[in-house]
ZAVOLO-780702 format. One record per atom (N, C-alpha, C): x, y, z. Coordinates in steps of 0.02 Angstrom, whole numbers, padded with zeros to 5 digits, always signed. Layout:
N
XYZ/...
% end
This chain:
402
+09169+06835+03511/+09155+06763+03517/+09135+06736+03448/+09165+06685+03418/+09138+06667+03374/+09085+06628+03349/+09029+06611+03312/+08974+06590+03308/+08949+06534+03302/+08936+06493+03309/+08928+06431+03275/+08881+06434+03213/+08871+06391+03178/+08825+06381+03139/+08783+06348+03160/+08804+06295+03207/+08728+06278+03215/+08660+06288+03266/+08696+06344+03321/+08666+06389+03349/+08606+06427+03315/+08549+06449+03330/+08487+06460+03296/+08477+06501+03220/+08521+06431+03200/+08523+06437+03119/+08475+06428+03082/+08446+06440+03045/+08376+06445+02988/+08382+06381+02934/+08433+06379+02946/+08451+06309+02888/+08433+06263+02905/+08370+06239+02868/+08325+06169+02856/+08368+06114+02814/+08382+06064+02860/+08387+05989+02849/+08330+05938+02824/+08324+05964+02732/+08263+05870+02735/+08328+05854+02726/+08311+05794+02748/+08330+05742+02686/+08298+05662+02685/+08320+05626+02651/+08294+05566+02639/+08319+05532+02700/+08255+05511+02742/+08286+05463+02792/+08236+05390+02800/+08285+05335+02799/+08270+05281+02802/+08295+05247+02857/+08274+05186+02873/+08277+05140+02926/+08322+05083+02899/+08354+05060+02903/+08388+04986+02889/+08389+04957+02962/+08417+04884+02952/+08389+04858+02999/+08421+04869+03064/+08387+04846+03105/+08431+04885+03194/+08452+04802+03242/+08498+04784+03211/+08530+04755+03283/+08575+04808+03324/+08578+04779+03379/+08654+04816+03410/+08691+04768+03439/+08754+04804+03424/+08820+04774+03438/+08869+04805+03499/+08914+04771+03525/+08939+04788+03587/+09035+04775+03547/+09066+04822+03582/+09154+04807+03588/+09172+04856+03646/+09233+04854+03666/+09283+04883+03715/+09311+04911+03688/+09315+04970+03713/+09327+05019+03694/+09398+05066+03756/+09449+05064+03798/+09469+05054+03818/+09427+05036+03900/+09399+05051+03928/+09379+05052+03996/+09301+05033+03987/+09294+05076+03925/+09207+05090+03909/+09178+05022+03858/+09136+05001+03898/+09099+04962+03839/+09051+04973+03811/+09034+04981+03738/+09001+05022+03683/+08949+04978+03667/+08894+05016+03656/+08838+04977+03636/+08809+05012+03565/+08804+04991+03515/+08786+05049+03479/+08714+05004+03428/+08670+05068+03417/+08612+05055+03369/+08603+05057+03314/+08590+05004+03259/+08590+05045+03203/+08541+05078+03150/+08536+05143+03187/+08490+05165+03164/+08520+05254+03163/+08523+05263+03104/+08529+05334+03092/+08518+05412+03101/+08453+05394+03118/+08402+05468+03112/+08354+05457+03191/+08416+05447+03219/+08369+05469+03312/+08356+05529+03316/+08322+05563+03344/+08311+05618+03342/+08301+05640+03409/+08301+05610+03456/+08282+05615+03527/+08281+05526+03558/+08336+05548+03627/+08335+05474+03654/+08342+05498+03743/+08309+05469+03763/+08311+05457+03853/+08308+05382+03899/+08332+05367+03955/+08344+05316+03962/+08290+05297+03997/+08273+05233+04021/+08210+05209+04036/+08211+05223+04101/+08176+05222+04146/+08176+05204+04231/+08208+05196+04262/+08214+05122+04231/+08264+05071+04252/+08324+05060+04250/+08360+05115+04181/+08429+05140+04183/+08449+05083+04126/+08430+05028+04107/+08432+05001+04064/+08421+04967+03997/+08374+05033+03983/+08354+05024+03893/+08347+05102+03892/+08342+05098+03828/+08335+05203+03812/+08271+05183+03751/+08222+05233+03762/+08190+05249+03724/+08212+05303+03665/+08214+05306+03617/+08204+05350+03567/+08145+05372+03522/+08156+05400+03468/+08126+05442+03419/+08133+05452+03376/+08148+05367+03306/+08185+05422+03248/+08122+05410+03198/+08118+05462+03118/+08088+05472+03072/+08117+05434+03020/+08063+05410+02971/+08088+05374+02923/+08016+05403+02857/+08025+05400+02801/+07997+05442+02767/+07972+05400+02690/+07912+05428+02666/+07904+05391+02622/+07869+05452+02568/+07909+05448+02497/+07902+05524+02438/+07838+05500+02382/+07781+05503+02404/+07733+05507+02366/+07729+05549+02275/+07751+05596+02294/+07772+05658+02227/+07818+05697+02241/+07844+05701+02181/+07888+05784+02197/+07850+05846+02144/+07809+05816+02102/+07755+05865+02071/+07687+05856+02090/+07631+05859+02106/+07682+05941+02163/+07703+05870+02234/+07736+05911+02278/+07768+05885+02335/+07725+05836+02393/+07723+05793+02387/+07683+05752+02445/+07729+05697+02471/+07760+05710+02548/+07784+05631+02568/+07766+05644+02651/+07764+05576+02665/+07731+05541+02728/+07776+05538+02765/+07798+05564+02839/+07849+05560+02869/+07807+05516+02933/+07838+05449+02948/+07834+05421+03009/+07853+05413+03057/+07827+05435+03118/+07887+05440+03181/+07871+05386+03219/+07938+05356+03246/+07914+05283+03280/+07960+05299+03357/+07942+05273+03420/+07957+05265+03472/+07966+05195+03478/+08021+05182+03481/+08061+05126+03513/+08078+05114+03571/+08102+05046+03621/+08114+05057+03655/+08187+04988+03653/+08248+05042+03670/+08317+04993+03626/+08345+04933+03712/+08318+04891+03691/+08363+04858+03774/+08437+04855+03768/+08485+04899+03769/+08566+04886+03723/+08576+04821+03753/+08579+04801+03813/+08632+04746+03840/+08600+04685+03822/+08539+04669+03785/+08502+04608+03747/+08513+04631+03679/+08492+04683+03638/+08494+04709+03580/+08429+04702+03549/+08386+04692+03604/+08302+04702+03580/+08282+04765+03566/+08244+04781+03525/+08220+04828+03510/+08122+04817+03501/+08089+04861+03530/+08028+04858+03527/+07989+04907+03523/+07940+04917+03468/+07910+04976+03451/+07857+04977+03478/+07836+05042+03523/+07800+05067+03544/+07742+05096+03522/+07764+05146+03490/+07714+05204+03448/+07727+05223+03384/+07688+05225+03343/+07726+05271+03272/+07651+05315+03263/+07665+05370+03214/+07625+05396+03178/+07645+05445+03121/+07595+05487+03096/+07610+05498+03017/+07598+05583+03018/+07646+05598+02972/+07642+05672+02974/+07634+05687+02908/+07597+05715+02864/+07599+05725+02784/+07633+05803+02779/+07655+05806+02740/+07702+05861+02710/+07676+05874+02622/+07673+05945+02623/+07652+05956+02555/+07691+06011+02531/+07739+06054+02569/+07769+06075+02552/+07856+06065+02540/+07888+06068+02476/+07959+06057+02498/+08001+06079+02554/+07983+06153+02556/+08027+06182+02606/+08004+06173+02683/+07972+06111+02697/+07946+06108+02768/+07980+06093+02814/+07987+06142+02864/+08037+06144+02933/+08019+06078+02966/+07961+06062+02981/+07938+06031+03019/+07982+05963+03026/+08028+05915+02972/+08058+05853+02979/+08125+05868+03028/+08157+05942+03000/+08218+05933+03048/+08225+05964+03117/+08146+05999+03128/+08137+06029+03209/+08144+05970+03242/+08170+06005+03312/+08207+05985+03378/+08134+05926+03415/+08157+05868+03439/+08129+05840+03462/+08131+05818+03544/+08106+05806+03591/+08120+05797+03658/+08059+05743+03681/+08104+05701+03715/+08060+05631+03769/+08120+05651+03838/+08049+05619+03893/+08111+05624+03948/+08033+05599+04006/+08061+05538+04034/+08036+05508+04072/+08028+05548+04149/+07961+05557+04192/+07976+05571+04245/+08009+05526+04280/+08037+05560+04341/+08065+05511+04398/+08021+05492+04446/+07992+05490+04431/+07944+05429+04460/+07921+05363+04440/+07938+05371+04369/+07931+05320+04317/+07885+05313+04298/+07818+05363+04317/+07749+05329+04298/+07746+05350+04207/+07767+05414+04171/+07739+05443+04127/+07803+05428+04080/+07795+05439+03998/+07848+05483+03971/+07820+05530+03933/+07862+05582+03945/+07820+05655+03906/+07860+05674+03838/+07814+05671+03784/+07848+05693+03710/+07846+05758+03690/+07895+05779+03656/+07873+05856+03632/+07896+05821+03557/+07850+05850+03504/+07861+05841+03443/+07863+05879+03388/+07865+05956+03431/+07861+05997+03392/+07765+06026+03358/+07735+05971+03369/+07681+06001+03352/+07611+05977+03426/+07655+05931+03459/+07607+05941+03526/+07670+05895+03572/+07619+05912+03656/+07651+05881+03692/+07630+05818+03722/+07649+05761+03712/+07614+05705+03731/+07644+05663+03790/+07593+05645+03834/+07597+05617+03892/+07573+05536+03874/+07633+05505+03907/+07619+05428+03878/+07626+05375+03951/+07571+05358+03956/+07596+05294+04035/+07656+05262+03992/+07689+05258+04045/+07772+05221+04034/+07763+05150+04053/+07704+05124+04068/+07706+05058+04056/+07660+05021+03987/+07613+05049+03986/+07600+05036+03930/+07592+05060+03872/+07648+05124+03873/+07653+05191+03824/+07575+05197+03769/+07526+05190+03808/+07458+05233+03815/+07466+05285+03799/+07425+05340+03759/+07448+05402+03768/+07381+05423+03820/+07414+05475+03874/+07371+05473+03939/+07343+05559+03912/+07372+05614+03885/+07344+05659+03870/+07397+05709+03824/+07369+05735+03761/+07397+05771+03725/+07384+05856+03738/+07429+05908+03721/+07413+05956+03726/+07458+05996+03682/+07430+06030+03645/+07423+06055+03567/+07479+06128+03584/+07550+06128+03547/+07587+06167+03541/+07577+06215+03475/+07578+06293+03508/+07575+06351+03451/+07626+06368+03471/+07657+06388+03387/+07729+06423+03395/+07695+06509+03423/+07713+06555+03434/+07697+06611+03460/+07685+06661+03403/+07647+06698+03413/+07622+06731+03360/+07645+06784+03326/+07675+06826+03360/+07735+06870+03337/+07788+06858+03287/+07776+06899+03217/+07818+06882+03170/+07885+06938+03153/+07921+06913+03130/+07968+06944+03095/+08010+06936+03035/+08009+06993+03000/+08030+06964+02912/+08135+06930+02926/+08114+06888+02904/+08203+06851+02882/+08221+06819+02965/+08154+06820+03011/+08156+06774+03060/+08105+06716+03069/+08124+06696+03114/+08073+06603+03150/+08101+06600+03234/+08046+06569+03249/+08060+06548+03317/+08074+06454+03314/+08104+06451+03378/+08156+06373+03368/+08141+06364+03443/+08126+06304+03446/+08094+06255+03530/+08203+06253+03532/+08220+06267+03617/+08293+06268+03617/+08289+06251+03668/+08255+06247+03723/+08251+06187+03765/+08168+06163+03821/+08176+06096+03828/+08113+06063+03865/+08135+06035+03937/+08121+06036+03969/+08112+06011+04042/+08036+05968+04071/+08036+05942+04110/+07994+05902+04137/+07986+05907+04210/+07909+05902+04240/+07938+05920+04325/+07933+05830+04332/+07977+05806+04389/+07993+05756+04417/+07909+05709+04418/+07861+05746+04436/+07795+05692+04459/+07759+05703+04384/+07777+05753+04357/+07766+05721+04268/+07701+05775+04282/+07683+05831+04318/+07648+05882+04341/+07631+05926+04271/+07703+05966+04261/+07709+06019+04213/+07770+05992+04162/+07771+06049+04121/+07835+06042+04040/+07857+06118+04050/+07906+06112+04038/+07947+06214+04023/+07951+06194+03953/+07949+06246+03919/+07967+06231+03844/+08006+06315+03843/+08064+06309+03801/+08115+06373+03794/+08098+06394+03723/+08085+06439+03712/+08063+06461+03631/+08119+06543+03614/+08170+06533+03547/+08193+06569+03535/+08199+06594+03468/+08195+06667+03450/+08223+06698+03409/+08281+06653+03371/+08274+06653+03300/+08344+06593+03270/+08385+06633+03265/+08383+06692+03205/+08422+06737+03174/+08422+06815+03194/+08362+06832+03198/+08377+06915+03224/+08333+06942+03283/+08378+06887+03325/+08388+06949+03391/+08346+06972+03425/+08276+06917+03423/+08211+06950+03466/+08176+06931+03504/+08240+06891+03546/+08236+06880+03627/+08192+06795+03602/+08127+06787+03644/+08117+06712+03653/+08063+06722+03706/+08047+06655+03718/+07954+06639+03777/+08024+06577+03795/+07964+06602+03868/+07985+06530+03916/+07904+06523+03929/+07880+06425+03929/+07821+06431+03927/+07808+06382+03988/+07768+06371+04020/+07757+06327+04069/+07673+06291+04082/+07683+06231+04068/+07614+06203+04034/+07603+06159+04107/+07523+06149+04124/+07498+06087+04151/+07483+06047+04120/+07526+05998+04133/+07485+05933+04092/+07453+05900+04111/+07406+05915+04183/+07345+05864+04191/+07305+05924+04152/+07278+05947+04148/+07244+06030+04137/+07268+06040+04034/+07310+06027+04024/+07330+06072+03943/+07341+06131+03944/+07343+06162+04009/+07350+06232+04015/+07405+06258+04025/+07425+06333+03981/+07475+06377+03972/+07464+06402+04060/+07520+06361+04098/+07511+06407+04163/+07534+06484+04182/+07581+06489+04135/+07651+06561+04145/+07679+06544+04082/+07682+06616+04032/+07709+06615+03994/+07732+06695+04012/+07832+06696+04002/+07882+06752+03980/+07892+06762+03924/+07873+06819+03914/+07921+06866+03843/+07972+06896+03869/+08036+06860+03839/+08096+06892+03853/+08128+06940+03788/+08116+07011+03780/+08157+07018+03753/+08184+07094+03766/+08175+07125+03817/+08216+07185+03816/+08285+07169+03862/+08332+07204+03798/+08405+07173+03812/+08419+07075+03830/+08383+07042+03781/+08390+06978+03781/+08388+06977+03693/+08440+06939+03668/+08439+06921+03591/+08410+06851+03584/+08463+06798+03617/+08423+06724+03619/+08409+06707+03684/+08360+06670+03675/+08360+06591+03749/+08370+06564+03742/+08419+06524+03787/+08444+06458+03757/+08452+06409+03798/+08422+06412+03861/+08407+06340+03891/+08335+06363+03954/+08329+06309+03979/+08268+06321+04032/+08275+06228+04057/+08248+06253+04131/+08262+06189+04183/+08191+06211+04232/+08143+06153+04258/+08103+06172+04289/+08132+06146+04371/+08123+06159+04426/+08147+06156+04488/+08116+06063+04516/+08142+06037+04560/+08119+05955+04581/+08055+05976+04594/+08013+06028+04612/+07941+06021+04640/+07896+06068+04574/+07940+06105+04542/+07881+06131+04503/+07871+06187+04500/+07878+06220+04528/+07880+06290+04571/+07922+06348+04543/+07958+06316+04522/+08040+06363+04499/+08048+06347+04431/+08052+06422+04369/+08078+06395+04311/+08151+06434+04292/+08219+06407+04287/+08252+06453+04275/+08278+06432+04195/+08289+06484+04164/+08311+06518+04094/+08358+06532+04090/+08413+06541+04031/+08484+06560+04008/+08456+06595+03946/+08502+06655+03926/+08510+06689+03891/+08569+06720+03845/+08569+06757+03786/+08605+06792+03771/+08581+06851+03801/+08619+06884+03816/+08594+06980+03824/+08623+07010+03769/+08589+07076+03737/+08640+07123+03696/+08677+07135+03703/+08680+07158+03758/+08765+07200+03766/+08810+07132+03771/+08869+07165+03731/+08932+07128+03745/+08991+07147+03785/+09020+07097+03811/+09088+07124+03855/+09144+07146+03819/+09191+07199+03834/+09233+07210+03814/+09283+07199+03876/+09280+07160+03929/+09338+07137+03967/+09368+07062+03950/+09424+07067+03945/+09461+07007+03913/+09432+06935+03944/+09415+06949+04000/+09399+06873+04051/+09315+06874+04037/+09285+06901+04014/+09202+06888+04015/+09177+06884+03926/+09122+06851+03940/+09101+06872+03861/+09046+06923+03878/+08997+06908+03957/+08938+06939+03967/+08954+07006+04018/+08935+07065+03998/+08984+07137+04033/+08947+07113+04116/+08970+07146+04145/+08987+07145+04212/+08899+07176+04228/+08844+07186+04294/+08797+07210+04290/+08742+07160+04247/+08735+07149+04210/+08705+07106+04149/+08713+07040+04148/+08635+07010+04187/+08615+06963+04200/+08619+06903+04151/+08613+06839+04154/+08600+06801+04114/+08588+06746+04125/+08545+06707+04177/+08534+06678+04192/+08469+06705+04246/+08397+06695+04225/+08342+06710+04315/+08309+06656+04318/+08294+06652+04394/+08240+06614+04402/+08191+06607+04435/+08126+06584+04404/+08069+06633+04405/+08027+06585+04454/+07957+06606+04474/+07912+06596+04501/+07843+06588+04464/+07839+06528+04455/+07794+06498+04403/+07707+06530+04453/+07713+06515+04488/+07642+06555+04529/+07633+06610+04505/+07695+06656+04530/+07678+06725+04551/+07703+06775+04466/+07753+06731+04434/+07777+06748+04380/+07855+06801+04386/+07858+06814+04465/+07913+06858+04468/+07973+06820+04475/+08029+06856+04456/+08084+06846+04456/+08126+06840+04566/+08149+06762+04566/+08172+06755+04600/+08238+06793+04619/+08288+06768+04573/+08357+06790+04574/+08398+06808+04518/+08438+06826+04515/+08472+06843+04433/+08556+06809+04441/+08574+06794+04374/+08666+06782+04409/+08699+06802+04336/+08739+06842+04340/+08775+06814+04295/+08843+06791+04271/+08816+06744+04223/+08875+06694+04212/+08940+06701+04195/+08951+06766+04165/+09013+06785+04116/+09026+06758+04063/+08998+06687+04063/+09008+06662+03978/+08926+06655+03951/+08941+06640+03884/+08875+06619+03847/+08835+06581+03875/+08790+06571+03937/+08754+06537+03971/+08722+06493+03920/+08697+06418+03928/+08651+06381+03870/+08618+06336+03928/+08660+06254+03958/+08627+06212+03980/+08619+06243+04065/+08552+06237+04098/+08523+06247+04156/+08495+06196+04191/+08511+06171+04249/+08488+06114+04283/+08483+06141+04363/+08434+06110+04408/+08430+06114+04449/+08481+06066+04502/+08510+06064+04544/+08539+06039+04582/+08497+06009+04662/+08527+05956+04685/+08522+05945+04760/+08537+06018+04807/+08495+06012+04867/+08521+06070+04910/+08508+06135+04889/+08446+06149+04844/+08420+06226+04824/+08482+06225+04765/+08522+06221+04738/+08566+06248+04674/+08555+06239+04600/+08586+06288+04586/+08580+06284+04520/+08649+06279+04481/+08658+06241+04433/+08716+06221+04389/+08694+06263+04313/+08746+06287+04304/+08723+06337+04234/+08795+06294+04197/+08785+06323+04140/+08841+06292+04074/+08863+06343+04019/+08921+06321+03979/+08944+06361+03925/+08907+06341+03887/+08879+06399+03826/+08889+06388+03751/+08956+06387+03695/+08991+06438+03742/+09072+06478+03709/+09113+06409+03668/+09107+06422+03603/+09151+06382+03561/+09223+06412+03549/+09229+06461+03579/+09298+06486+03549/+09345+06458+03619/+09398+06426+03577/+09457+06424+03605/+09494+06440+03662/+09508+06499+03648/+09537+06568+03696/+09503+06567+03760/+09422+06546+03764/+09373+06555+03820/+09378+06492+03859/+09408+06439+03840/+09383+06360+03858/+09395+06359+03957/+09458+06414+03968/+09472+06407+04030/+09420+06449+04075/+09373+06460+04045/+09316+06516+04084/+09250+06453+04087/+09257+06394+04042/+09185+06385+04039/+09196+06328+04085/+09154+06351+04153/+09155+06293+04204/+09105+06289+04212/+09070+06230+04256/+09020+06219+04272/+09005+06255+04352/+08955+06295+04341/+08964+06365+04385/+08890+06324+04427/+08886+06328+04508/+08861+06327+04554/+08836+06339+04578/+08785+06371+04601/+08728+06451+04635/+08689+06425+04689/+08672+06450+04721/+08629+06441+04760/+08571+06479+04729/+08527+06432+04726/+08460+06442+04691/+08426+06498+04703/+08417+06514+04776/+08371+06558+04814/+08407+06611+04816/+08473+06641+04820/+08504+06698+04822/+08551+06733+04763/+08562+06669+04702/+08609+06692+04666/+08698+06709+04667/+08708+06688+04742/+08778+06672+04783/+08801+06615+04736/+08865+06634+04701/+08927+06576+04667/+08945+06546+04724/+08928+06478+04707/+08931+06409+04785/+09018+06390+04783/+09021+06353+04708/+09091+06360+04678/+09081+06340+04615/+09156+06300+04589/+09140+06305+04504/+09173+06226+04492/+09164+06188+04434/+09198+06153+04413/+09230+06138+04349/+09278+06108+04317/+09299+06114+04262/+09351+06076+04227/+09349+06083+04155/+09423+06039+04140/+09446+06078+04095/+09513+06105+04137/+09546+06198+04131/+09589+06162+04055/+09604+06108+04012/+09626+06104+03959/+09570+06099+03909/+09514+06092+03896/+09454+06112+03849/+09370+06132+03899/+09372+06138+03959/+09338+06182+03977/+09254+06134+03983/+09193+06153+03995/+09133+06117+03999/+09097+06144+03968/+09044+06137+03939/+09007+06167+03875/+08966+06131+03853/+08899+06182+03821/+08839+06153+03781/+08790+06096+03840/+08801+06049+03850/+08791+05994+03895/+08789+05969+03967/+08760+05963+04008/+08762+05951+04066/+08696+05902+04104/+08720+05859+04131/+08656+05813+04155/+08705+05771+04241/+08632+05764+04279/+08646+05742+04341/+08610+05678+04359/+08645+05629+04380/+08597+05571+04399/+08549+05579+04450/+08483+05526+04449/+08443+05531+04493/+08436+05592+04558/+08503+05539+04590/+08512+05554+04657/+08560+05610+04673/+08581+05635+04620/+08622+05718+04619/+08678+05702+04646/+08699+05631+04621/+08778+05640+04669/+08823+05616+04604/+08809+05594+04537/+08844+05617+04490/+08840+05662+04435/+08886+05682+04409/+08876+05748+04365/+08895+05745+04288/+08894+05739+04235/+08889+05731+04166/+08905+05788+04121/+08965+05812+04096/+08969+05874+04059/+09015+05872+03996/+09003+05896+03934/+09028+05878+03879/+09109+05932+03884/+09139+05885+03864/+09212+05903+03853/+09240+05908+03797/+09225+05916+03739/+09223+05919+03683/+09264+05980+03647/+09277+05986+03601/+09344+06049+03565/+09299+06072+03494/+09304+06131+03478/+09287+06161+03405/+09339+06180+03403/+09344+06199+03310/+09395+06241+03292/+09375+06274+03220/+09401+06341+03200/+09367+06384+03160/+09383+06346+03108/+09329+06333+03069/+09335+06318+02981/+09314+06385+02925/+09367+06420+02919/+09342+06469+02855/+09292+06533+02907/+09209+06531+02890/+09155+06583+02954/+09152+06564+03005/+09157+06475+02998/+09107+06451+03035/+09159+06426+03076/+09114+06391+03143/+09141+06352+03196/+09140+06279+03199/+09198+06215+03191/+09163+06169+03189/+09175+06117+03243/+09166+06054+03248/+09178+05993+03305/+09251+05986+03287/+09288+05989+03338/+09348+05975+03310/+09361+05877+03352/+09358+05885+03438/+09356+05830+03463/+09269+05824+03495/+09267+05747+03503/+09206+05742+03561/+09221+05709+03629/+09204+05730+03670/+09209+05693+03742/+09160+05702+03786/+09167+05663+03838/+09130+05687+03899/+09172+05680+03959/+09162+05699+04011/+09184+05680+04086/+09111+05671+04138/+09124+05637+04179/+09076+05633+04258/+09133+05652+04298/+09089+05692+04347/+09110+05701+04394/+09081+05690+04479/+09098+05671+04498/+09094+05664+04585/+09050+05749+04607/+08991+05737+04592/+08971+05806+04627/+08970+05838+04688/+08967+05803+04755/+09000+05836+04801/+09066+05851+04815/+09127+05816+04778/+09171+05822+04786/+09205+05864+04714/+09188+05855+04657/+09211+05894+04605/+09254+05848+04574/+09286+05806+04615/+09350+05752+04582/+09294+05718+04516/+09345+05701+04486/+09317+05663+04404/+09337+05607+04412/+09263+05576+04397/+09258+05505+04389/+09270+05465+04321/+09272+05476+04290/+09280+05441+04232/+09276+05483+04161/+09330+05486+04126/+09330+05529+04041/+09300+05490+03993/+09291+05511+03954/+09274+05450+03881/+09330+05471+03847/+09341+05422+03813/+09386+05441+03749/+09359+05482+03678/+09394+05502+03643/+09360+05518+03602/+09295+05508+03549/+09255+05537+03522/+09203+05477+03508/+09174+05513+03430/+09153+05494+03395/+09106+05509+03324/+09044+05489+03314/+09032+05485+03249/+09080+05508+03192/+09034+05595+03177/+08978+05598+03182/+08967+05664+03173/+08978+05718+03191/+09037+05780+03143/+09067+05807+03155/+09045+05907+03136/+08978+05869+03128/+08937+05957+03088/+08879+05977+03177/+08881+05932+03208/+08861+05944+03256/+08868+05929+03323/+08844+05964+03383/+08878+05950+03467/+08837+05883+03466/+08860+05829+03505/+08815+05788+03533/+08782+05768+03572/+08711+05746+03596/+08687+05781+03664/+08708+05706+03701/+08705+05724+03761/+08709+05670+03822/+08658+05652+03850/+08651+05592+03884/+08624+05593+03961/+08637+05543+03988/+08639+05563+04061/+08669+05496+04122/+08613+05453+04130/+08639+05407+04130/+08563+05342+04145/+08548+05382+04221/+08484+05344+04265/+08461+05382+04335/+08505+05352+04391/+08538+05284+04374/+08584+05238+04446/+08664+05292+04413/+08666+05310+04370/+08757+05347+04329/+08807+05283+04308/+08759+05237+04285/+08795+05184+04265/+08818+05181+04176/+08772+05234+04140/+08784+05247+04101/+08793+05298+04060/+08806+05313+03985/+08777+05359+03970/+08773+05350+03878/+08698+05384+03885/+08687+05389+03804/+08706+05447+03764/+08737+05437+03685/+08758+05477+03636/+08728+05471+03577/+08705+05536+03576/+08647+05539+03495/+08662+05612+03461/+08635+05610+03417/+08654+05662+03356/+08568+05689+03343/+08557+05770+03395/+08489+05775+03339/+08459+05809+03270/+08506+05804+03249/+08490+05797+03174/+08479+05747+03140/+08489+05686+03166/+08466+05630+03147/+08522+05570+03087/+08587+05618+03089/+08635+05570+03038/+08683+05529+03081/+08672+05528+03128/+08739+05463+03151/+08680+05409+03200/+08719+05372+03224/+08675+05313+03248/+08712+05341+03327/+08644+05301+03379/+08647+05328+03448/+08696+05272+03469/+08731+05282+03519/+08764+05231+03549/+08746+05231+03644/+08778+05186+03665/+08775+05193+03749/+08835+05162+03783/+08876+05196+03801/+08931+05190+03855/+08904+05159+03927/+08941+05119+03943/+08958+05074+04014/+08999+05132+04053/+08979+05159+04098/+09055+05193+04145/+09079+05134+04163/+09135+05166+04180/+09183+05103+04199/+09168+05112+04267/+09160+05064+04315/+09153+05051+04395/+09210+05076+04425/+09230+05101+04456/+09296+05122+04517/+09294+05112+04578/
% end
């Protein structure tokens, strides 16, 4: 299988990021009508409640010295109304940096509103903050340590966050970048600040690379790399060799195991006890394997699968509110020279009880060094596109009605 680069790569992104000014603008786009922001360096965006404004997260920076090194990085929470083109700031604050080589500007960022609407919960890489969603208050912070276990010519990398629905608990996915030494799945109270269940995954696990907490709380399931590799033409993950469990946040034991056969990454819980797992697999050759695979939560039984057998489903996956539409990136790489790169971007919805596809996007940009993440507004009326590395500007698609 070939690698990506930007899979838990060590390579730190500063750079100079600024704000210019943010109207947004709307055109037609064939079916889809485009809303786009202008603002560069989002770094994290989720949609409001209401399905009709998205909050974000981008950094903007100010270089005090470069002898020795001092600049002020500001993070501001917005909240973008696309279909007015208001924009209104919420929160900002200040992070000082004294060293050049500081990870800290281009680590992974995560917001994501409960469904209930009361909270929104931030991860920022250096804590987790709980904010009333009406008057983005901050209601309680709770202080993130990377894990203490070191290794020379390695780092650990936040690779994925979840939220429980009543805004209860946070999963946070913590992985190995470069060599191969497995990852924590962590599970926090956030009335409390407390580490409720924390996993060390690493015998016969290299990375983690996604985590989903269950609608009540109860259930955390994880995706993995395993060591061993397949040598059967149809799998990447050997036969026996799990990659995907899910656990029991009480008791800490392992519910069920499945595995996927491809590079397992995005994990979501489903309506009806299930679980929806996803590709990482950028290669080519694999695209007709990477479906959006089905489980029954409680037993680990393949329910069925879904897919688009000409570039396959991958990296991405999100479900509206009410679990009856489905959101999965459709998107193409192709080898440049080592590396792996974006060749097309897309998405599809699909009709989740039925599997039929509701609506494609057309192709979309412009950033082409990285996947782009999704998410379905909560009614599936829409969906937002952002870059988190912070160089292209977020936009928001209209589905088209049918």
């Amino acid at each position: 299988m070939q690698r990506t680069k930007r899979i838990f790569s060590l390579c730190i992104l500063v750079a100079s990021l600024f704000l210019s000014a943010m109207p947004a603008d709307s055109k037609q786009e064939a079916d889809w009508k485009t809303y786009k922001l202008d603002v560069e360096n989002a770094r994290a965006c989720a949609f409001t409640p209401d399905g009709h404004g998205v909050a974000l997260v981008y950094l903007t920076d100010h270089l005090l010295s470069e002898k020795p090194w001092n600049v002020t990085y500001t993070s501001h929470l917005v909240v973008w109304d696309f279909e007015t083109g208001n924009v209104e700031e919420k929160l900002k604050w200040e992070y000082k940096s004294t060293e050049q080589g500081d990870s800290w500007p281009s680590q992974p960022r995560y917001i994501e509103y409960t469904a209930n609407g009361r909270y929104l919960v931030m991860f920022d890489e250096s804590a987790l903050r709980v904010l009333d969603a009406r008057t983005y208050g901050e209601v309680r912070r709770v202080t993130y340590d990377e894990p203490r276990e070191n290794f020379p010519n390695d780092g650990w990398k936040t690779v994925g966050f979840s939220v429980a629905p009543d805004g209860s608990r946070a999963a946070v996915a913590i992985s190995s970048t470069i060599g191969a030494h497995g990852g924590f799945v962590r599970v926090y109270d956030l009335g409390t600040g407390q580490i409720l269940r924390e996993w060390r995954l690493h015998n016969g696990v290299r990375y983690v690379t996604g985590v989903a907490l269950s609608g009540d709380g109860k259930r955390v399931a994880v995706s993995s790399l395993p060591v061993p590799r397949s040598s059967e033409p149809e799998a990447f993950i050997p036969a026996g060799i799990n990659s995907v469990r899910v656990m029991d946040v009480q008791t800490g034991k392992t519910i069920t195991e499945v595995n996927t056969k491809y590079v397992a990454g995005p994990v979501v819980f489903g309506p009806n006890n299930t679980l929806l797992t996803g590709s990482i697999n950028d290669d080519r050759k694999g695209y007709s394997l990477d479906t959006i695979k089905i489980w029954d939560a409680r037993t680990g039984k393949l329910l069925r699968e879904i897919t688009d057998p000409r570039t396959g489903v991958h990296y991405r996956l999100d479900l509206s509110l009410d679990g009856k539409l489905l959101l999965g990136y459709t998107g193409t790489e192709k080898p440049v020279e080592n590396f792996v790169t974006v060749d097309t971007q897309q998405f599809q919805i699909w009709d989740f009880a039925s599997g039929q596809v509701v609506a494609s996007s057309s192709q979309f940009g412009p950033n082409k060094d990285e996947i782009p993440r999704i998410q379905l507004s909560p009614d599936g009326k829409f969906v937002v596109v952002w870059w988190g590395d912070g160089f292209a500007k977020p936009f928001v698609y209209a589905v088209p009605q049918h």
